[in-house]
C-alpha positions in Angstrom: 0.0 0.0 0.0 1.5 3.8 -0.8 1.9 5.6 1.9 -0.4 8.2 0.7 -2.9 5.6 0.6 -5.4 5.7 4.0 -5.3 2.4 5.8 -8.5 0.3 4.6 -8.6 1.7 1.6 -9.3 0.3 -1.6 -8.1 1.1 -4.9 -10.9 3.4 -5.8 -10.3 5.4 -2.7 -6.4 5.3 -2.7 -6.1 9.0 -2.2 -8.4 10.8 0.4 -9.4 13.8 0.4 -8.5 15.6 4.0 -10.2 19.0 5.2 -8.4 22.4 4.6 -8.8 22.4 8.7 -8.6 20.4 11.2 -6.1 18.0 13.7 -4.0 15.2 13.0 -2.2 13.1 15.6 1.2 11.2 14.5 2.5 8.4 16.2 5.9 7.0 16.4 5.1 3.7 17.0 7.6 1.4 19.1 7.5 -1.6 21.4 8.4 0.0 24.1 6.8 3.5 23.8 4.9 5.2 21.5 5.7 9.1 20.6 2.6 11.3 19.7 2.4 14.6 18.1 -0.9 17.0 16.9 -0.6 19.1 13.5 -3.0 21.2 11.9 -3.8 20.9 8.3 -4.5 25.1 8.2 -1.0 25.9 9.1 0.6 22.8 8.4 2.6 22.7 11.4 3.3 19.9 14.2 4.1 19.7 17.2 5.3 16.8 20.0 2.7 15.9 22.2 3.3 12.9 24.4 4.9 9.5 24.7 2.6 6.7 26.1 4.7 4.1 28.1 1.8 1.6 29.1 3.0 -1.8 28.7 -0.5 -3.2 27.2 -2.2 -2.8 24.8 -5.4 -2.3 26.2 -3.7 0.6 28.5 -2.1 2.3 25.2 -5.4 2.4 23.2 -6.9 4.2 26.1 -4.2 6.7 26.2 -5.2 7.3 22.5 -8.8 7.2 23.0 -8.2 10.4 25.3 -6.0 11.8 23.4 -8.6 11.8 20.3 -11.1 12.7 22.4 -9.5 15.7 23.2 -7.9 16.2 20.3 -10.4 15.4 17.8 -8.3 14.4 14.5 -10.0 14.3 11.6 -7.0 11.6 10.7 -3.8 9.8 11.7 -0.4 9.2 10.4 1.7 6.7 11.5 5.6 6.5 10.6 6.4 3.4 8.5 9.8 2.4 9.3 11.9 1.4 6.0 15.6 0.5 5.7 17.8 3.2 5.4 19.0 1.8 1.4 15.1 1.6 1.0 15.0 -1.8 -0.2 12.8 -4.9 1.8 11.2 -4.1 4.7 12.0 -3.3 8.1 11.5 -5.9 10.8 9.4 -3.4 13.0 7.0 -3.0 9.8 4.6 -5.4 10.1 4.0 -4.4 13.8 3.6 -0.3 12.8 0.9 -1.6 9.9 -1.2 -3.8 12.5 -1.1 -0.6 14.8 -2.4 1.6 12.1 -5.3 -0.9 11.3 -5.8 -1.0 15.1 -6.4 2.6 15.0 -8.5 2.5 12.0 -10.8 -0.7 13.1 -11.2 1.2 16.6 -11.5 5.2 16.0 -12.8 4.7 12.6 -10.7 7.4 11.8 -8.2 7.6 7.7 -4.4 6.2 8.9 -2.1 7.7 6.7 1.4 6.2 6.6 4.9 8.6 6.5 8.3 7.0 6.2 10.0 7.6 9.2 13.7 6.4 8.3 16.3 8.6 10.3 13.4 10.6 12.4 14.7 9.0 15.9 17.8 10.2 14.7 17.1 14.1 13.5 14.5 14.4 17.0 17.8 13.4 18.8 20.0 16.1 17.2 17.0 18.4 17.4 16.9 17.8 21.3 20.6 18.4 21.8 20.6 21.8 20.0 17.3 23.1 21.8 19.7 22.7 24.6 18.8 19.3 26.2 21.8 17.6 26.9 21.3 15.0 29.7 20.4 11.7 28.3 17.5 10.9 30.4 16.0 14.1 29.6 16.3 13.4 26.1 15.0 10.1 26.0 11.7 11.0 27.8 10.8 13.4 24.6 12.8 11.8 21.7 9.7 9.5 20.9 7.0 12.4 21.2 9.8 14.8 19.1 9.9 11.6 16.4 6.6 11.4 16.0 6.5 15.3 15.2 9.2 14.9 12.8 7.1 11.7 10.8 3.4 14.4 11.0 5.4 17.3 9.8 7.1 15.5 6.7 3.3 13.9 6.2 2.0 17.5 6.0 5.0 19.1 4.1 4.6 16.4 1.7 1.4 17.7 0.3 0.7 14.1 -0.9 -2.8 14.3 0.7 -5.7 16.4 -1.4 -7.0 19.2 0.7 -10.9 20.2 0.0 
């Protein structure tokens, strides 16, 4: 599936048509933690939200059941992790692609995927030079910061159709 394409999409509907306004929320998905950010389509900008640490499954989903209820999104947009000379797949992507249908089959909310390659990385260096140098500090927002790198390259991409 492209990554433009919404998750449970078919063919016919392989490119959605998004709002000129509204919130997104962008997930860094990982086993461990999962990093969140909100965007807006009007400005096109993102920011880092939160990280969820909950061990299960069933705690995580009702971190993000809050979080859309207070957010309201009219989408999502989860990173796809690819390897870095872009060719197979990554061992972590089958695991992001069952998230994103677990958001979909529960919110009932378009899942957009954005390749993520690098963005733990570049939200690392980001950290360092907004001046958080301890290592623990870091760590508790480089999963929130990723997951506002993977919205904002989703929104700068302009690969979504805006009504």
């Amino acid at each position: 599936m492209p990554e433009n394409a919404p998750v449970g999409a078919g063919a016919a509907s392989a490119s959605i048509s998004l709002p000129a306004r509204g919130s997104l929320l962008g997930f860094d998905f990982g086993l461990a933690r999962i990093g969140v950010a909100t965007g807006e389509l009007e400005t096109g900008l993102a920011s880092a939200l939160t990280t969820i640490t909950s061990e299960t499954g069933a705690s995580r989903f009702a971190a993000i059941a809050h979080l859309i209820e207070e957010w309201q999104p009219v989408a999502c947009v989860v990173g796809l992790p690819r390897p870095l000379n872009g060719e197979g797949a990554h061992a972590l992507e089958p695991r992001c692609r069952r998230f994103a249908n677990q958001l979909h089959g529960r919110f009932r909310l378009p899942v957009f995927f954005a390749d993520e390659r690098l963005t733990s990385a570049a939200a690392e260096h980001d950290l360092r030079q907004a001046g958080v140098r301890r290592w623990q500090a870091r760590k508790e927002k480089l999963d929130a910061a990723a997951a506002r790198l993977i919205l904002q390259h989703f929104l700068d991409s302009h690969r979504y159709a805006i009504s």
